[in-house]
N, C-alpha and C positions, 0 to 999 in steps of 0.2 A: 504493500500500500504506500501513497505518497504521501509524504512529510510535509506540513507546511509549518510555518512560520508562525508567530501570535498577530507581529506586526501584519500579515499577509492577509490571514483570516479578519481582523478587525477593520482592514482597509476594502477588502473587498465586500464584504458581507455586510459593512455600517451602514444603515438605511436601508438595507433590503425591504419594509417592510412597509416604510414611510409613507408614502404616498396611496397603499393600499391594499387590503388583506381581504379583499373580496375571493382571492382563488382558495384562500384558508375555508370558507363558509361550509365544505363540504364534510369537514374534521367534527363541525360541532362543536365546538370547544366550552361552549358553554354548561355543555352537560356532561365534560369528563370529570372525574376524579382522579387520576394517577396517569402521568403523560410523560412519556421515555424517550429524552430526545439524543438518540447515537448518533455518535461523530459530533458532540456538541463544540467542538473545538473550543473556541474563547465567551460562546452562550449565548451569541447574538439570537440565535432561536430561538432557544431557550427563554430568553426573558420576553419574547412577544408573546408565544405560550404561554408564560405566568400572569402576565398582564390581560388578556385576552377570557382567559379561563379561569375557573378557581377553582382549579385542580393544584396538585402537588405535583409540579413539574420536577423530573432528576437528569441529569444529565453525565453522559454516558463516551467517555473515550477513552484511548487506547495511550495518548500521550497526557504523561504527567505535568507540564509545562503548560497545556494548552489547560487541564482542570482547574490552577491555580487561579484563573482570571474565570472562568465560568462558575466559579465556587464560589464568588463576592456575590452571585445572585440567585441560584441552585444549589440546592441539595447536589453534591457529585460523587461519580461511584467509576472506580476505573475496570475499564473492560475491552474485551473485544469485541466488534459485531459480528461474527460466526460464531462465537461464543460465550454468551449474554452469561454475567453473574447472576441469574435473577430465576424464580422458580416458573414454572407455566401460570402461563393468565394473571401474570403479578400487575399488568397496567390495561387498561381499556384504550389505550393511544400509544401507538410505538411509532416513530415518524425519525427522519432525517433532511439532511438539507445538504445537496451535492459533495454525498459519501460515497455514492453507489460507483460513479466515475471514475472513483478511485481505486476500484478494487477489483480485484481479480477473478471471483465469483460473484457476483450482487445476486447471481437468486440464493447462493447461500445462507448471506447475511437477512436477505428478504423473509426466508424459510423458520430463519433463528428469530426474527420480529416479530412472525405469528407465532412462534410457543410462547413468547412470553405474552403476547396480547391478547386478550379477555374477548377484541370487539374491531378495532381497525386498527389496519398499517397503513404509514402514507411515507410517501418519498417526496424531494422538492427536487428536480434532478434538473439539468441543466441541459441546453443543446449547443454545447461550445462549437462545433462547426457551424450554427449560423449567426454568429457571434455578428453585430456588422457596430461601423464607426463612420461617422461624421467628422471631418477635423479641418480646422481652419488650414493645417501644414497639407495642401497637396498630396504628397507621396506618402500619408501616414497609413491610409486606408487602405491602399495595397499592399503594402511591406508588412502590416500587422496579417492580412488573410495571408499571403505567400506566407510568413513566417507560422501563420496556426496550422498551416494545410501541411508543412515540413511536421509541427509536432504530431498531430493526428496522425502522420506516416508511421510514425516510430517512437509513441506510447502504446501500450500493451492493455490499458483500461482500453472500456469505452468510453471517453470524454462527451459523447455527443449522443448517449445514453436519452435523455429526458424526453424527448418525444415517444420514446418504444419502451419506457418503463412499464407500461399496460404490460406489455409481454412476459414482462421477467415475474409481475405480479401471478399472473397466468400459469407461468410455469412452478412457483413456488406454491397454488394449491390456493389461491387467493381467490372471491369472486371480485372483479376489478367493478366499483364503483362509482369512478368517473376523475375525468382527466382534466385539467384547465389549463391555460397558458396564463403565465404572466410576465410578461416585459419586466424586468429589471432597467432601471436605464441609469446612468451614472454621467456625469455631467462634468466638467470643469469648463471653467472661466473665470474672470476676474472677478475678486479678489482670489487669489492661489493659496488654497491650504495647505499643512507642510508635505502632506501628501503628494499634492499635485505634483509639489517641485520636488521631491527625490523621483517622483516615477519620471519626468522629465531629464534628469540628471542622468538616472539609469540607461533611460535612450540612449544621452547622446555619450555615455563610455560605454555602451554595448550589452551592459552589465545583467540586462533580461536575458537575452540569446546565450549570453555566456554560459548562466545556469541553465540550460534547457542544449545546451550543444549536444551531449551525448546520447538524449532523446532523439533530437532533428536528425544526428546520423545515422539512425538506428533505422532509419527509413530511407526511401530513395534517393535521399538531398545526400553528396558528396561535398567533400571538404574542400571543395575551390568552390562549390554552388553557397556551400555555408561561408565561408569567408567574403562571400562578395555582396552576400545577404548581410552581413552583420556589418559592413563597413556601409552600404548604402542606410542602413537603421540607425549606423552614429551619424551618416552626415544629419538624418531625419531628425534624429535627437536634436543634433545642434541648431536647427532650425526652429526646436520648438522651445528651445531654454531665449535665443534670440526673439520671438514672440510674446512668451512670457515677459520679457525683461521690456519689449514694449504694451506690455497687455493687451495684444491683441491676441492672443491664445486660447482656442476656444472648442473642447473637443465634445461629443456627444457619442457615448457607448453602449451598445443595447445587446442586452446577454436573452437570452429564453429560456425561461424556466417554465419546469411543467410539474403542477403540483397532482400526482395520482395515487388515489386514496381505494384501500380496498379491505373488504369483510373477509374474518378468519370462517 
């Protein structure tokens, strides 16, 4: 399974829910009591579940680092998802939020969410291949799809998962209960949060492709295709730290998430 970061998980997953938890309405949440959220990483779920419900939300991973900050607002219990610390039927809500991507079995972990669930499982799963961007920098919108289309070659999940999660539901013994889309969409422009300006910084020293090099090789992309790729992304970089610095910088990124929800 992949690793991430706390910084990683909190920058990408802040606000997921902001703007609107209309694709959540299917979970019920109102009428759970005990809601089990795996792969809680740093608990951004986690705390719209608690907020949302008044249920006894716990959350549930595999990395001790990432518990430490999800445990300022949950109950946390570390574990694996193929292999839940927790006895059958201990929660009426087992859900996750782009774990399944991650992993190398998902109807496994799928399989191990309905023994421990009383009543529903639900996944938030992502379709990272149709990831798309907006961006004031010209060249940024192609160089980001050419560079996701090299990782998608040569990661071993499925990253692009979330639209066909019905299936995995299907195959783990699940009656599938209904599927929603929801645009995630993440924004920058002026004023630039510190955020903004390290992922800007990272462009223009390469320092994203760097970490993902050994993935992008692992597929068709060759080591002169990658090297030609990662020097056209720092000039991109550089273009966009020069933007910034006149704030005209102004990117718009729209991820797809599909929140599918199904009876044990």
């Amino acid at each position: 399974m992949r690793e991430f970061s706390e910084d990683y998980l909190q920058r990408t997953r802040r606000g997921m829910w902001d703007d609107s938890r209309e694709a959540l309405a299917p979970l019920r949440l109102e009428s759970r009591e005990r809601i089990l959220d795996v792969g809680c990483g740093t608990g951004e779920l986690s705390r719209v579940l608690a907020t949302e419900s008044g249920a006894e939300v716990v959350g549930c991973d595999a990395d001790s680092r990432l518990l430490e900050a999800a445990g300022e607002h949950v109950p946390v219990v570390s574990g694996d998802a193929c292999q839940l610390p927790f006895p059958d039927d201990t929660f009426d809500l087992v859900i996750c939020q782009a774990l399944l991507i991650n992993l190398p079995e998902p109807t496994a972990a799928i399989t191990e969410f309905a023994r421990v669930s009383s009543n529903l499982v639900a996944a938030v799963e992502p379709n990272n291949a149709a990831v798309s961007i907006d961006s004031s920098v010209a060249t940024e919108g192609d160089l980001e799809r050419r560079a996701r289309q090299a990782y998608l070659d040569g990661v071993e999940t499925d990253i692009a998962l979330g639209a066909d999660a019905r299936e995995t539901f299907e195959t783990a013994g699940l009656e599938e209960l209904d599927t929603r889309q929801y645009d995630h969409v993440r924004t920058v422009e002026p004023p630039y949060n510190e955020g903004a300006v390290v992922a800007a910084r990272r462009k223009a020293t390469g320092a994203g492709l760097a970490d993902d090099r050994e993935t992008m090789l692992s597929g068709e992309l060759t080591e002169r295709e990658y090297d030609e790729l990662r020097s056209e992304w720092r000039r991109m970089g550089r273009t966009v730290v020069e933007q910034m610095e006149a704030r005209e910088y102004e990117r718009e990124e729209t991820v797809p998430f599909f929140v599918t929800v199904g009876r044990v």
